[in-house]
C-alpha positions as CSV (number, residue, x, y, z in Angstrom):
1,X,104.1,11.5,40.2
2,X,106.4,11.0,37.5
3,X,106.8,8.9,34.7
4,X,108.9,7.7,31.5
5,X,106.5,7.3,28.7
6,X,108.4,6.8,24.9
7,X,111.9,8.5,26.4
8,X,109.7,11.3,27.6
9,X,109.9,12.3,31.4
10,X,106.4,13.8,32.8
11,X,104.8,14.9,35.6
12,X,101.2,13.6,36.0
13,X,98.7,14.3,38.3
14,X,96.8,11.3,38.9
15,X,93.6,11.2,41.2
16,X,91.7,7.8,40.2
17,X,92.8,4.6,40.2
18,X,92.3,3.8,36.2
19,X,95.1,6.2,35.0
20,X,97.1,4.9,38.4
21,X,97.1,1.6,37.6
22,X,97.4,1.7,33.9
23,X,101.0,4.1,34.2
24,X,102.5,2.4,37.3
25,X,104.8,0.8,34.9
26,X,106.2,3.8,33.9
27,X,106.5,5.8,36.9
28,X,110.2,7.0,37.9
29,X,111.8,8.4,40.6
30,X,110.7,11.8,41.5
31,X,114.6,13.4,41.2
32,X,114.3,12.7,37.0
33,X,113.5,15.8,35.4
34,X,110.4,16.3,34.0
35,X,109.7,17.5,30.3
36,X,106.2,18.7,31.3
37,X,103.7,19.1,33.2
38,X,99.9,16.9,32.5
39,X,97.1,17.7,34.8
40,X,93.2,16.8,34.2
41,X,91.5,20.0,35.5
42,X,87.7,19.7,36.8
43,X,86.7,21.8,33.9
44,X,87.5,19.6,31.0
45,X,85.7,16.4,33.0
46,X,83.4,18.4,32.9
47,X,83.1,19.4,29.3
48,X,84.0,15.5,28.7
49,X,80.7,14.8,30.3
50,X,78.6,17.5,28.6
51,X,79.8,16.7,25.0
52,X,79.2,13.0,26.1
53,X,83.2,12.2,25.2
54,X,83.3,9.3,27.9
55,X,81.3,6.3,26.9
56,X,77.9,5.1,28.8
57,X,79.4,2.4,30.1
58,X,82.6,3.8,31.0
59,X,83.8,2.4,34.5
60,X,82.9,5.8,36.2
61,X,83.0,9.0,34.0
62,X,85.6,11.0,36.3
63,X,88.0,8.1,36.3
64,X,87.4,6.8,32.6
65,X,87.4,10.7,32.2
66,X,90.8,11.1,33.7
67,X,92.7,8.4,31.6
68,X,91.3,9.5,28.3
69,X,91.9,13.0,28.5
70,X,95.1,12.8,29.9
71,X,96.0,10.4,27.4
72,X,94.9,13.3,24.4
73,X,96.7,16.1,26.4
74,X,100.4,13.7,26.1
75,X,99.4,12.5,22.2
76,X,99.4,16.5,21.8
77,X,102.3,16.9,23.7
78,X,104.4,13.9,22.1
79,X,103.1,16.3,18.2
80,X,105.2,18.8,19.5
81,X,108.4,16.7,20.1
82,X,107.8,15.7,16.6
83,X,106.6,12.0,17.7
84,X,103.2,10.4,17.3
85,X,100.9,7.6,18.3
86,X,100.6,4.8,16.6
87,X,98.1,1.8,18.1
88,X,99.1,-1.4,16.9
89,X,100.5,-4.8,17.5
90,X,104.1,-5.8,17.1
91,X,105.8,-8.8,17.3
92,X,109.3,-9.6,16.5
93,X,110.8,-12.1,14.3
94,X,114.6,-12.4,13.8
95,X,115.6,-9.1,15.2
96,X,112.7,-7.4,13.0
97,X,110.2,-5.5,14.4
98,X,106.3,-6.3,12.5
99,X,103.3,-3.9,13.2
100,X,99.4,-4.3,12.6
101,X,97.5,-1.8,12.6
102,X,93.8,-1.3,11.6
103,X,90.9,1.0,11.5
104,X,88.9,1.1,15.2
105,X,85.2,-0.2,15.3
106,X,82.8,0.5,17.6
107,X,81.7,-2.7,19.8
């Protein structure tokens, strides 16, 4: 499958429904080209589990596997286009764009 994520086209393999769901607004038509290439192998869900990278209460550790690491696999791939992540609120006020951003906590 293909998608458009910040001007970026990608291929993505996607085999659980968490990643699915969460990038079906950015999915294209399969005739864009694609910039690269993201696939989640069984070896790094694997590693994921052993280093205990997915959370206990994770919805299921392949799935919540999937959509994490494929998510650090594009922030590395957006680095090397020069881009970055940035996770924040925006709102806009007469035609200005405001973002807030903050430290992440632990629940």
């Amino acid at each position: 499958m293909k998608f458009r994520i910040a001007d970026i086209v990608m291929e993505l393999e996607v085999r659980f429904e968490l990643l699915k769901s969460r990038a079906s607004k950015y999915q294209v038509e399969d005739d864009e080209k694609s910039e690269f290439e993201i696939t989640v192998t069984d070896a790094q869900l694997k590693k994921a589990q052993e280093i205990n990278f997915i959370p206990d209460d994770a919805i299921s550790d392949l799935e919540t596997g999937e959509y994490v690491i494929a998510g650090a696999n594009f922030y590395q791939k957006l680095l090397n286009k020069n881009g970055c992540l940035l996770h924040a609120s925006a709102v806009v006020i007469d035609d200005e764009a405001y973002l807030f951003s903050a430290n992440s906590r632990n629940w």
